[in-house]
N, C-alpha and C positions, 0 to 999 in steps of 0.2 A: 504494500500500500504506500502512497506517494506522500511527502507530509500534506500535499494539498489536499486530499482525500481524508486524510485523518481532520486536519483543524474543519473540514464542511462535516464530515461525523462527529465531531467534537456540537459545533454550530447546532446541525441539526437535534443532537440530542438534549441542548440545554432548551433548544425552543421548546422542544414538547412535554421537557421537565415544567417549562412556566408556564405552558398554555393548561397540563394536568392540573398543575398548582390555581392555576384563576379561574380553573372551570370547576376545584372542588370550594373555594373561598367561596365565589359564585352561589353555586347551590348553598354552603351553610347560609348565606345572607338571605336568598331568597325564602328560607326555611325558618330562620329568624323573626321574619316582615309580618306584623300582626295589624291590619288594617282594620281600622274606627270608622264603625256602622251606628248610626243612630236609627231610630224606631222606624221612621217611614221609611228608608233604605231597606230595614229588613218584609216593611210589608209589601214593598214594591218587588221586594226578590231580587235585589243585586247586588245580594250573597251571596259567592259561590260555595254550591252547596259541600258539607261536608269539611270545611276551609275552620280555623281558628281564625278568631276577628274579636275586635274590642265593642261592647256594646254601652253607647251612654246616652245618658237623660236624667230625668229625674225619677226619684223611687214615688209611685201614686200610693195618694193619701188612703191609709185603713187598705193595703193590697200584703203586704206581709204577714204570712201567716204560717209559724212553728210546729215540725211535728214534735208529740210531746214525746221526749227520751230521748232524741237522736240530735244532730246537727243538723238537720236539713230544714230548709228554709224556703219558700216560696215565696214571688215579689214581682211587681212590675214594675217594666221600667217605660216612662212613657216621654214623647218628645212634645207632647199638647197636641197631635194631628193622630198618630199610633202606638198602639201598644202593643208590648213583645213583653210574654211571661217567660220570667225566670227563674232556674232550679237553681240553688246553689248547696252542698254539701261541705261544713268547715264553719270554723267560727269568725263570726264578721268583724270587721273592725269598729273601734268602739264609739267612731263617728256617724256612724252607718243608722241613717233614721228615714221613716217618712217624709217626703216633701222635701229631700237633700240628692245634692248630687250624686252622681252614683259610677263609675264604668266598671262593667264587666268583661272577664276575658273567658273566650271558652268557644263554642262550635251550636250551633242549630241541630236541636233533634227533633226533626216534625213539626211542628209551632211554638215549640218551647226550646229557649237558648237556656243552655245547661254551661252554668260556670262553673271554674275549676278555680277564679280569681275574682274577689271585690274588694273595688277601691273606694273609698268612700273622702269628699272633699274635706282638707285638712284645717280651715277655720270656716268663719261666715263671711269672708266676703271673694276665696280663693273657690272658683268654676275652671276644671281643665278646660284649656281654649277650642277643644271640638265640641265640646257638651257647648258652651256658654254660644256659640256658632248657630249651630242645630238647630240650639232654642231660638236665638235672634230669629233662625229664619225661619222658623215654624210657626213664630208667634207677629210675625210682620204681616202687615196688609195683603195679601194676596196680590191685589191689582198695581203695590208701589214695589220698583224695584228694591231690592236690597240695598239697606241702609238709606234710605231717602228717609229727609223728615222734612214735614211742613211747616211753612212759616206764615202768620198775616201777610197779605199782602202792603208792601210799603216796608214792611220792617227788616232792619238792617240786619246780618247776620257778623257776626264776628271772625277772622277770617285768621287771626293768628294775635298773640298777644307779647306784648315785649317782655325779655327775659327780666327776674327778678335783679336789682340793685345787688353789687357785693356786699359787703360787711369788710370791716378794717382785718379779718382773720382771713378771707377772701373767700368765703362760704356764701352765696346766696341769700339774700334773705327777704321773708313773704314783706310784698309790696301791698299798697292799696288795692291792684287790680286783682291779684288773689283771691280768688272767692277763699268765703269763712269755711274755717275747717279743713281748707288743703297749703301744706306744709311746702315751702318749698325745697329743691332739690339741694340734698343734704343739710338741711335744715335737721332740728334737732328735736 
């Protein structure tokens, strides 16, 4: 064999060591990818079936209901247009209430999503940004596109506001134009 024969068998053998190598990274990632379904997605059916997927919304009021002895748990989860009942088996996190946010992880059996995981939101005013999404657009006008709001006619809207004055420590600090109750950035 000629050395140019050897360094292209050299060549050749390190590509299909990388291409083996990107094509198993590949599948772990694809394997990894847990895709967030809220309620009307699942009743529209564009789950694929049989697939692991994150399910969220809110937990509906008086739907939780215990069997007595076991872990297992029944619940809905609802986006204010559809609802998807949920099995779950395991003890819930201690946030975990009616009328709170909620994502579930887990696979569709028949009309009921059976989790294997609940997440429940960690104060009162933190919504994961797909639940708090979902809802906006579940609960928006139908006829107004997304995020449109109305204004009277004539009245001016606000279109950006000048940053907060420094302080002699060089920290930001809440101006007049500040509305009450919000801090400014790194403010204390």
């Amino acid at each position: 064999m000629t050395p140019r024969q050897k360094r292209m068998t050299l060549v050749f053998g390190i590509l299909a060591g990388v291409s083996v190598a990107g094509a198993l990274a590949l599948t772990a990632f694809r394997q990894n990818v847990t895709f967030y379904f809220d309620p009307t997605r699942v009743a529209e059916g564009q789950v694929p079936p049989g697939e692991r997927f994150r399910l969220g919304g809110m937990v509906t009021k008086g739907s939780v209901q215990r069997a007595p002895g076991s872990l297992e748990v029944r619940f809905v989860v609802t986006d204010f247009k559809h609802d998807v009942p949920v099995s779950y088996t395991g003890v819930l996190p201690d946030l975990f209430r009616e009328g709170q946010g909620v994502i579930a992880h887990g696979r569709m059996t028949g009309n009921t999503f059976v989790a294997d995981e609940v997440l429940a939101k960690h104060d009162e005013k933190y919504m994961p940004p797909e639940v708090a999404r979902s809802l906006k657009k579940a609960q928006a006008d139908p006829g107004a596109p997304a995020g449109a709001t109305t204004a009277p006619p004539g009245s001016a809207t606000p279109t950006s506001k000048a940053p907060a004055a420094p302080t002699e420590t060089g920290a930001p600090q809440a101006s007049a134009s500040t509305p009450v109750g919000v801090r400014a950035a790194g403010g204390v």
